[in-house]
C-alpha positions, 0 to 999 in steps of 0.5 A: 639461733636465739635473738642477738638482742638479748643482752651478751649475745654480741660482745665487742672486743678491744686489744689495744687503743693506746693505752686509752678507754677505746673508742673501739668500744664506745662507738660501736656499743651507741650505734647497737644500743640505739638499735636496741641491743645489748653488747657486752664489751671487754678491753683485753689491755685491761680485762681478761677474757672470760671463756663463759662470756665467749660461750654465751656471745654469738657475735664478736666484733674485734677492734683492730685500729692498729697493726698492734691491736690487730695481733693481739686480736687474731691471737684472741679470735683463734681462741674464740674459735676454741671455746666458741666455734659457731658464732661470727667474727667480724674485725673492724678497723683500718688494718681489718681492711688491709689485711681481710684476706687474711682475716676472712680465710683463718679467722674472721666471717666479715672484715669492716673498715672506715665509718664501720658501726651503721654497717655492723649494726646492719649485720647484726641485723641481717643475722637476727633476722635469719639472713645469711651474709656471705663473708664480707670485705667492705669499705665504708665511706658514706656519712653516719648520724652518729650517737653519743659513745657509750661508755657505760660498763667501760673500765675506769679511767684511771685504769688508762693513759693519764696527763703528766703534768707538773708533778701531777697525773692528770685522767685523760679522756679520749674522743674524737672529733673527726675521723679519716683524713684529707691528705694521702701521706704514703706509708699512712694506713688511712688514706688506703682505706678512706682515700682523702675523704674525712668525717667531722664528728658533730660538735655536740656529740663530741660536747656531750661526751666530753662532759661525760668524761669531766664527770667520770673523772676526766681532767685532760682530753686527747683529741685522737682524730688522724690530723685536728686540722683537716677541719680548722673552723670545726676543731677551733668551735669546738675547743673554745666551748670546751674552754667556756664549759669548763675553763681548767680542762687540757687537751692535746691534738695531732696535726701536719706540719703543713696544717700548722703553717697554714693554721699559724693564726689559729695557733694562739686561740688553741694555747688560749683554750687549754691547749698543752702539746700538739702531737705531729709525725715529724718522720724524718728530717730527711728530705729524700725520705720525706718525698718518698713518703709524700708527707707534705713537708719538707726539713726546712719546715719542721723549725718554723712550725716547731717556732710556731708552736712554741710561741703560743706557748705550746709543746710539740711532741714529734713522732718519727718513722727514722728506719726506711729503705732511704734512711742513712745512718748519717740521717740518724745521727741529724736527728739526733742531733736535731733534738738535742738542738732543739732541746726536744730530748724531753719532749720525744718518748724514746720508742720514737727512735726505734720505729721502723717503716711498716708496709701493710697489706694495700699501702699507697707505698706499694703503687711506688716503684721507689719501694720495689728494689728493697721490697721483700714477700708479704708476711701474711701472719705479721700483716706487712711486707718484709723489706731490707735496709740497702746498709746492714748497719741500719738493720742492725741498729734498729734492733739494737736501738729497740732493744736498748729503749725495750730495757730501758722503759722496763727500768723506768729509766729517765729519757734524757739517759736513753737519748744518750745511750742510743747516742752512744750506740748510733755512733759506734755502729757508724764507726765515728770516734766518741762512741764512748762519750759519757751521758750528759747530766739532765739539768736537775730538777729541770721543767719536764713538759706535760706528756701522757703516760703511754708512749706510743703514738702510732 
């Protein structure tokens, strides 16, 4: 075999990252460099994949953070396994461990999940020094010394997600600064993988490639960690020398509606450096939902954090999972009537509407008898279990809705007219008069809040 140290000989692949430059890159490229070797990377949401490129690789490493990102990246190792037929793939990622099973007996030699790069890099090792690992599924949880990303040879920025923002759109940069998560919320792909356990990112490392971004062209940075406050004290340093460093940079985060309560007094200090919305998974406004998930919240906290948000000066950008075991169409209807209320029509990206519940491979969910009487076979090639709703008028609205919201982004229609159209079909499926009502008319000209240009959050 000749050295992995020459320089394509590993090839780092990323699928899907929503819609940023991927970390799934940049980690794992400073972890192998500083070991002295020379990866090559391709982002296949922006890159093609060049079969002499694959030729050339005898390592492939496969970025897989999200169900997404993982059926994009088996449809590309089937076809690395045609055009390359020796050489090893591993995936790495929180869904390569959930669903290793699949992934080591069709296409994968090794399935990494948690702080994986220190023991990617040990791989590579192993195999360029003539040691041949058996296949692998292995959980890392143990600290690293992490490195600077490298986001050298990386697409532009502008090839990616950008900030929306008074008229303007803005670069946005994507880093993080902790990784894992404190809490077990049950339908999560983390907590299997990390089991309440996170990692804080040292507040140089994360500086230093902030900086980085800023000249690259950067204007706006997501913090991408799972929750911004599993470390309060490490999240507040490190934004408010950000905000000393470079006084016009923006920044967004997500966060529990429990850590806002406990965070209240944080709240301002973060408006005060910079930043414009705080993302938070919301899910449900229902409380029967909401225990079965185990978030750690219940309704009657979701107005006082929104309140607390809002005084700072902060948006709130909710994510919902409205289609569950335990959804009512009655629950659907709330929702939607919740943000109208609130007048959070502009501040949800309509795909938020649609998403329904996942069950992957290893979920806390399935340890939870309130699941099993809805619960369906494991669909090893879409890596989740099947599950039918109780009321077939929630299965059918969910297709229905996703394919309304599908055309409607395709038309770049505006998401105050969506929200009025799902309004519309939501109704009629329940069979309640005004089904036909018409869209209300936006306010013209009315203040959009800042926003990223890719929707999806999860």
């Amino acid at each position: 075999m000749s050295s992995l140290r020459q320089p394509g000989r590993i090839l780092l692949v990323s699928c899907y990252e929503l819609g940023h430059q991927p970390l799934g890159l940049a980690w794992p490229k400073a972890f192998l460099e500083r070991a002295g070797y020379a990866p090559a990377t391709v982002d296949l949401a922006v890159e093609a994949l060049d079969e002499s490129t694959l030729r050339q690789a005898l390592l492939i490493a496969i970025a897989v953070p999200m169900h997404t990102a993982l059926r994009l990246g088996v449809r590309a190792a089937e076809r690395i396994r045609r055009v390359n037929p020796v050489c090893r793939i591993v995936f790495h990622g929180l869904y390569a461990l959930l669903n290793a099973e699949y992934l080591l007996e069709h296409v994968a030699d090794a399935a990494l999940g948690g702080e994986t790069e220190g023991e990617l890099v040990s791989l590579v090792q192993r195999l360029d020094t003539g040691v041949e690992p058996a296949p692998q599924r292995q959980a890392v949880l143990g600290r690293l010394d992490f490195p600077i990303p490298s986001r050298a040879g990386l697409p532009a920025l502008t090839r990616y997600v950008s900030l929306a923002h008074r008229g303007r759109l803005v670069p946005a940069g994507y880093v993080e600064a902790s990784r894992g998560c404190l809490h077990r919320c049950l339908h999560c792909p983390i907590p299997p993988v990390y089991q309440g356990r996170f990692f804080a990112v040292p507040r140089e490392v994360v500086l230093e490639d902030v900086r980085r971004l800023v000249q690259a062209g950067a204007g706006h940075i997501t913090f991408g960690d799972p929750d911004f406050l599993n470390g309060p004290g490490h999240a507040l340093k490190l934004v408010r020398a950000l905000h000393f460093e470079f006084p016009r940079l923006t920044y967004d985060f997500t966060a529990k509606v429990e850590h806002i309560l406990e965070q209240e007094a944080l709240v301002p200090q973060f408006a005060a450096t910079g930043c414009l919305f705080v993302v938070s998974a919301l899910e449900s406004l229902s409380n029967v939902v909401l225990a079965n998930l185990e978030k750690g919240h219940t309704r009657a906290d979701i107005p006082v954090a929104l309140a607390i948000v809002r005084r700072a000066g902060i948006a709130l950008r909710p994510s919902f999972v409205p289609f569950t075991p335990w959804s009512t169409l009655a629950d659907y209807l709330d929702l939607l009537d919740f943000v109208e209320a609130e007048r959070l029509i502009d501040h949800v990206d309509p795909v938020q509407y649609t998403i329904r519940l996942l069950i992957p491979p290893g979920s806390l969910l399935l340890s939870r008898p309130a699941i099993h009487p809805f619960l369906g076979a494991l669909d090893q090639a879409a890596f989740t279990y099947q599950w039918t709703h109780p009321d077939p008028r929630m299965d059918a609205l969910q297709r229905a809705a996703s394919a309304l919201v599908e055309r409607a982004a395709g038309s770049s229609e505006d998401a105050w007219t969506t929200f009025y159209r799902l309004r519309a079909l939501a109704t009629e499926c329940a069979g309640l008069p005004g089904a036909t009502g018409g869209v209300k008319a936006p306010a013209p000209e009315r203040p959009i809040p800042a926003r990223l240009s890719e929707p999806w959050f999860c």
